[in-house]
VOFI-873802 format. One record per atom (N, C-alpha, C): x, y, z; atom name; residue in three letters. Coordinates in nm, 4 decimals, always signed. Layout:
<pts>
X;Y;Z;a;r
X;Y;Z;CA;ALA
...
</pts>
This chain:
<pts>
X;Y;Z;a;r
+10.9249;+8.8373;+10.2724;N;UNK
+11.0319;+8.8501;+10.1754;CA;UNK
+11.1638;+8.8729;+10.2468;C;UNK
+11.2749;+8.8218;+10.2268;N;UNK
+11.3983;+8.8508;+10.2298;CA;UNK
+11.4277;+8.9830;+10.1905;C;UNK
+11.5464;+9.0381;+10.2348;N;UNK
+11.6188;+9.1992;+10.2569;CA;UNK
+11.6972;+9.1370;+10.0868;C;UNK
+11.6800;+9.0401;+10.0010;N;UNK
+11.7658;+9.0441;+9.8776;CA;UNK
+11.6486;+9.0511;+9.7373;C;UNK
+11.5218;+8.9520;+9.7955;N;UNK
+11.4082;+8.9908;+9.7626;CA;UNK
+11.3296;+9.1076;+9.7603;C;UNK
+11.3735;+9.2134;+9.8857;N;UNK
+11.3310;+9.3315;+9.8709;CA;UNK
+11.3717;+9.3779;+9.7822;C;UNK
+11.5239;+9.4010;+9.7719;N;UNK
+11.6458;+9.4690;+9.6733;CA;UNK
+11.5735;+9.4403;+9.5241;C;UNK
+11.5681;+9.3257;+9.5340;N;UNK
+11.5504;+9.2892;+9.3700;CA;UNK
+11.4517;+9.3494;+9.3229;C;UNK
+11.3152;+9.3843;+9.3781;N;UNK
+11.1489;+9.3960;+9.3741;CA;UNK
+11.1867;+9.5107;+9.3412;C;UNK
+11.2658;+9.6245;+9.4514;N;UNK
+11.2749;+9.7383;+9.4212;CA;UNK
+11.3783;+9.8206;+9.3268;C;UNK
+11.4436;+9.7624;+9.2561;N;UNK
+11.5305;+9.7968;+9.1664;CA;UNK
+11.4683;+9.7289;+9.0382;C;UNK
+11.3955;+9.6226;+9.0207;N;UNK
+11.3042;+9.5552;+8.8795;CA;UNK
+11.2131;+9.7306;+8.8555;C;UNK
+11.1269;+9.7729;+8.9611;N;UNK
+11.0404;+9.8687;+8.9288;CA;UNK
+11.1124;+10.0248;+8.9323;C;UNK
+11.1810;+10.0392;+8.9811;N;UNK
+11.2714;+10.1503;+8.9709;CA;UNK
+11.3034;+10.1682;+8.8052;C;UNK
+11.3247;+10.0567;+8.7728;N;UNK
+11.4169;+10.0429;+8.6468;CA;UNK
+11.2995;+10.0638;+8.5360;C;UNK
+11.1571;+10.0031;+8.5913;N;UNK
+11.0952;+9.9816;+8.4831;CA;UNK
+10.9946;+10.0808;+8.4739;C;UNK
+11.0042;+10.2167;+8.6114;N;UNK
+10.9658;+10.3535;+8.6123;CA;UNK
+11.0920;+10.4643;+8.5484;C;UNK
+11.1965;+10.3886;+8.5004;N;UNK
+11.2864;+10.5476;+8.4901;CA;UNK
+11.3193;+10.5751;+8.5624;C;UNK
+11.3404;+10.5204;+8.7163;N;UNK
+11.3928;+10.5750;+8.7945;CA;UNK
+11.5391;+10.4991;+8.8259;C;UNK
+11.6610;+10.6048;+8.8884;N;UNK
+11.7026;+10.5772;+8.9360;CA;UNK
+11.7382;+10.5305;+9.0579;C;UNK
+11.8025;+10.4227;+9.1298;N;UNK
+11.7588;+10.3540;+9.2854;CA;UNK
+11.9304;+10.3580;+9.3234;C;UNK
+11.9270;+10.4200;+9.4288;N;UNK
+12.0871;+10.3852;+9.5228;CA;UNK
+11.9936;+10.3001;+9.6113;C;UNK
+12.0293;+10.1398;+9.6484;N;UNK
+11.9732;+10.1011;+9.7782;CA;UNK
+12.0534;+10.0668;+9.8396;C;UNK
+12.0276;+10.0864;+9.9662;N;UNK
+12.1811;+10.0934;+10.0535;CA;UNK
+12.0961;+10.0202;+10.2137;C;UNK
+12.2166;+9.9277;+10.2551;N;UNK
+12.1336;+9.8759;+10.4022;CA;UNK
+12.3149;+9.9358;+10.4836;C;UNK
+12.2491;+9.9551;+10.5970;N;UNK
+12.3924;+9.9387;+10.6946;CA;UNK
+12.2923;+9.9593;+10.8915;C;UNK
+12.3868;+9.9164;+10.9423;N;UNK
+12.3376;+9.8923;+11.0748;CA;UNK
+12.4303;+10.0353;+11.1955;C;UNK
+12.5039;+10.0774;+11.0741;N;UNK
+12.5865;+10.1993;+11.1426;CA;UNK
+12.5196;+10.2631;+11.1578;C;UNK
+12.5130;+10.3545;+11.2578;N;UNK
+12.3913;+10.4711;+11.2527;CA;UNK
+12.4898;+10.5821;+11.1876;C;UNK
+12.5924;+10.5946;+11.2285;N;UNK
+12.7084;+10.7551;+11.1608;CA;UNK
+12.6848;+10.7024;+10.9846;C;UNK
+12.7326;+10.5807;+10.9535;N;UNK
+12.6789;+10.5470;+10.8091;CA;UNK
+12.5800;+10.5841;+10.7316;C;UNK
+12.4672;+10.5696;+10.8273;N;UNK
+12.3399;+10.6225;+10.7661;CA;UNK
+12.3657;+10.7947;+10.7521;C;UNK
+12.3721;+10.8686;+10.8877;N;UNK
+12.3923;+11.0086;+10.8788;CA;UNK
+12.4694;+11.0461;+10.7382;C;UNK
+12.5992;+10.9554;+10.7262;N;UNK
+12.6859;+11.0133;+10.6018;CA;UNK
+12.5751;+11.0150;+10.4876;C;UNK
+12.5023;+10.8839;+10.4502;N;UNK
+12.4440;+10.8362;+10.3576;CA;UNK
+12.3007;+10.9689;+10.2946;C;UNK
+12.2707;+10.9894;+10.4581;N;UNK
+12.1317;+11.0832;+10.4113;CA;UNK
+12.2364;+11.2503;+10.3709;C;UNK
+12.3231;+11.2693;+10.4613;N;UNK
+12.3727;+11.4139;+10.4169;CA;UNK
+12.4388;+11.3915;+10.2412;C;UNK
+12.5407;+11.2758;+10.2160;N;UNK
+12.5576;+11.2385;+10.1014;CA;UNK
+12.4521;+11.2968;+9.9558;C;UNK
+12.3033;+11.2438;+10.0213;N;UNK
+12.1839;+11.2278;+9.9418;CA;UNK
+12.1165;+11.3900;+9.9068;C;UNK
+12.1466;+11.4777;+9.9833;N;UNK
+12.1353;+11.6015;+9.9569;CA;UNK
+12.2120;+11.6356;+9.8255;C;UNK
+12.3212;+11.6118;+9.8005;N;UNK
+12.3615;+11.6587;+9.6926;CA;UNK
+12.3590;+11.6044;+9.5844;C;UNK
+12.2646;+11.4454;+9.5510;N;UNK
+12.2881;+11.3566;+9.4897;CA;UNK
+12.1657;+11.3336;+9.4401;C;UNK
+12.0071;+11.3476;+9.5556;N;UNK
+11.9184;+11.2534;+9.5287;CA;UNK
+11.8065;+11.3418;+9.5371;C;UNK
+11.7089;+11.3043;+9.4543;N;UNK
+11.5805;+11.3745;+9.4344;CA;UNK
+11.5084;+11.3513;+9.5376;C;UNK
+11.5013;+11.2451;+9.5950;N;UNK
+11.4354;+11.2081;+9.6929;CA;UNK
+11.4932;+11.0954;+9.8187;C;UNK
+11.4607;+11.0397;+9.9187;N;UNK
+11.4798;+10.9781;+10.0122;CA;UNK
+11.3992;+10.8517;+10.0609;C;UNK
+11.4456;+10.7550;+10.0400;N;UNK
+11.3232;+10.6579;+10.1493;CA;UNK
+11.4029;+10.5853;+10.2498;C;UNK
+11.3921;+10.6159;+10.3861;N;UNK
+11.4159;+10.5419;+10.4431;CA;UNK
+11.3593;+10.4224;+10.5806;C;UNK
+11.4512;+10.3342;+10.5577;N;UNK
+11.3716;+10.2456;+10.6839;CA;UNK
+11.5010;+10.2101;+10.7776;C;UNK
+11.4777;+10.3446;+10.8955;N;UNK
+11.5410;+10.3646;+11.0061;CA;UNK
+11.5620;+10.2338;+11.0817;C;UNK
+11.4395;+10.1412;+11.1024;N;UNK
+11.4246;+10.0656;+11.1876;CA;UNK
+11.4259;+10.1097;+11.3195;C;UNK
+11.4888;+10.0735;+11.4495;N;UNK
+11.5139;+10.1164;+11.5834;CA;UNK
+11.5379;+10.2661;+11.6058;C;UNK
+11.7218;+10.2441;+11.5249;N;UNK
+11.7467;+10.3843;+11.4736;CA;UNK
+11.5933;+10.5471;+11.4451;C;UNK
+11.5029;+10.4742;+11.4315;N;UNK
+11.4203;+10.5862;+11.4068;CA;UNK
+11.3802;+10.6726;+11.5317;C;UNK
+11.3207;+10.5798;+11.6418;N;UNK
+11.2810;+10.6295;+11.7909;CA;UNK
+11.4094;+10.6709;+11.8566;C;UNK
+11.5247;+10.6680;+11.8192;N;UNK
+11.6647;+10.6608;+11.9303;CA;UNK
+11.7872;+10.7921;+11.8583;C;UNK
+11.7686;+10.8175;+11.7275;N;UNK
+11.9258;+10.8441;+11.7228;CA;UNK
+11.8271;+11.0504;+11.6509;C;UNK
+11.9153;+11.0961;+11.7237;N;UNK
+11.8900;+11.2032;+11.7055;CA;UNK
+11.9958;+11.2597;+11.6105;C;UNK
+12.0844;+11.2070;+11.6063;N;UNK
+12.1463;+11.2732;+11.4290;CA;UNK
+12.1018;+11.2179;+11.3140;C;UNK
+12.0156;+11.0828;+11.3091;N;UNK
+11.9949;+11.0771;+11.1613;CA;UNK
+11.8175;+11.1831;+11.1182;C;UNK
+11.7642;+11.2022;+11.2861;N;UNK
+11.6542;+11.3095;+11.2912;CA;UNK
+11.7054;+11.4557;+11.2280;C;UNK
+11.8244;+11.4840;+11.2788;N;UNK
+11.8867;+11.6122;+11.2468;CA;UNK
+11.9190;+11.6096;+11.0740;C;UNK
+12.0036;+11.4924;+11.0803;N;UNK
+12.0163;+11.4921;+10.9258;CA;UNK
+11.8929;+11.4893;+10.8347;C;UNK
+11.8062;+11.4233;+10.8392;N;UNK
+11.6411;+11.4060;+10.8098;CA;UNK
+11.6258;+11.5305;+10.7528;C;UNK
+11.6532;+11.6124;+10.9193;N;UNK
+11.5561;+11.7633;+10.8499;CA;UNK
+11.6271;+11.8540;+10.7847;C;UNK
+11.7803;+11.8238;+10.7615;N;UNK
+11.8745;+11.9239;+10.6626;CA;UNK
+11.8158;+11.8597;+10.5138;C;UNK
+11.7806;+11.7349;+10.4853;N;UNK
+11.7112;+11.7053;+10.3457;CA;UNK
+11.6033;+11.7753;+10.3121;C;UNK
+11.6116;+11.8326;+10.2346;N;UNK
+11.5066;+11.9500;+10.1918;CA;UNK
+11.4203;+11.8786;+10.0806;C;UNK
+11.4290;+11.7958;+10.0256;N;UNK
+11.3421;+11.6992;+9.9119;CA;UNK
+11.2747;+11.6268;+9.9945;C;UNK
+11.1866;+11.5223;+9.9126;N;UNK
+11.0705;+11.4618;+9.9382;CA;UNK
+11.1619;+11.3511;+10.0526;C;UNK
+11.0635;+11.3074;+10.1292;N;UNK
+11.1171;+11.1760;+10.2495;CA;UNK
+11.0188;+11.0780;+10.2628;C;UNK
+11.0274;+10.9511;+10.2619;N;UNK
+10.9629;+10.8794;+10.3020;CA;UNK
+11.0112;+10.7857;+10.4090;C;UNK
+10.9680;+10.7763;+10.5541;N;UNK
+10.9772;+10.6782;+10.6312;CA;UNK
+10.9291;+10.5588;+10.5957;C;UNK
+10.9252;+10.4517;+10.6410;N;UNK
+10.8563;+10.2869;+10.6136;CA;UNK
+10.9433;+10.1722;+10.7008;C;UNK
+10.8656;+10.0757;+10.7472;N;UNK
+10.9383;+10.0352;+10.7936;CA;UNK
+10.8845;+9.8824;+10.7154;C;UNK
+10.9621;+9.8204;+10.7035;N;UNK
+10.9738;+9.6452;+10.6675;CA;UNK
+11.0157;+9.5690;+10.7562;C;UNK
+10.9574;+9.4444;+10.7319;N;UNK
+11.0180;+9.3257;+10.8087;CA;UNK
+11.1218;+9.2764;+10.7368;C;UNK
+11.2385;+9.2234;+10.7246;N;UNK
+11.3074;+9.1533;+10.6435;CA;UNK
+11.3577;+9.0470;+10.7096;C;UNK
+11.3897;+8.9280;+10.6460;N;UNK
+11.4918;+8.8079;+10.6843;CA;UNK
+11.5696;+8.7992;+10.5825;C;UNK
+11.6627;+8.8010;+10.6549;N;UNK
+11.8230;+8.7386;+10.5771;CA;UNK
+11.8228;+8.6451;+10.5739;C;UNK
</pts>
């Protein structure tokens, strides 16, 4: 699946659980940091797919563990 095909899949079932979905892609790693500290004050929960970023960047680890709600790692393949 495509990274627009993902989007779509996961916002059809979001929608059709009641849930609300922020989905957000960026390749910034400080972006992401803003995004997860952002999500503390915003979001019930977290999923993210670090990609590289996961083994390498020790602030979005730091930020990670200031989220005190549920987290999910995962990682996907996507094509653009």
């Amino acid at each position: 699946e495509s990274y627009p095909q993902i989007k779509q899949r996961s916002e059809q079932h979001a929608k059709a659980s009641g849930i609300d979905l922020d989905f957000r892609q960026s390749n910034s790693e400080g972006e992401l940091v803003d995004w997860i500290q952002e999500a503390r004050l915003k979001a019930d929960g977290l999923i993210i797919n670090g990609a590289g970023l996961t083994y390498t960047s020790i602030a979005i680890l730091d930020a990670l563990k200031m989220f005190d709600k549920p987290k999910i790692e995962l990682h996907i393949r996507s094509h653009a």
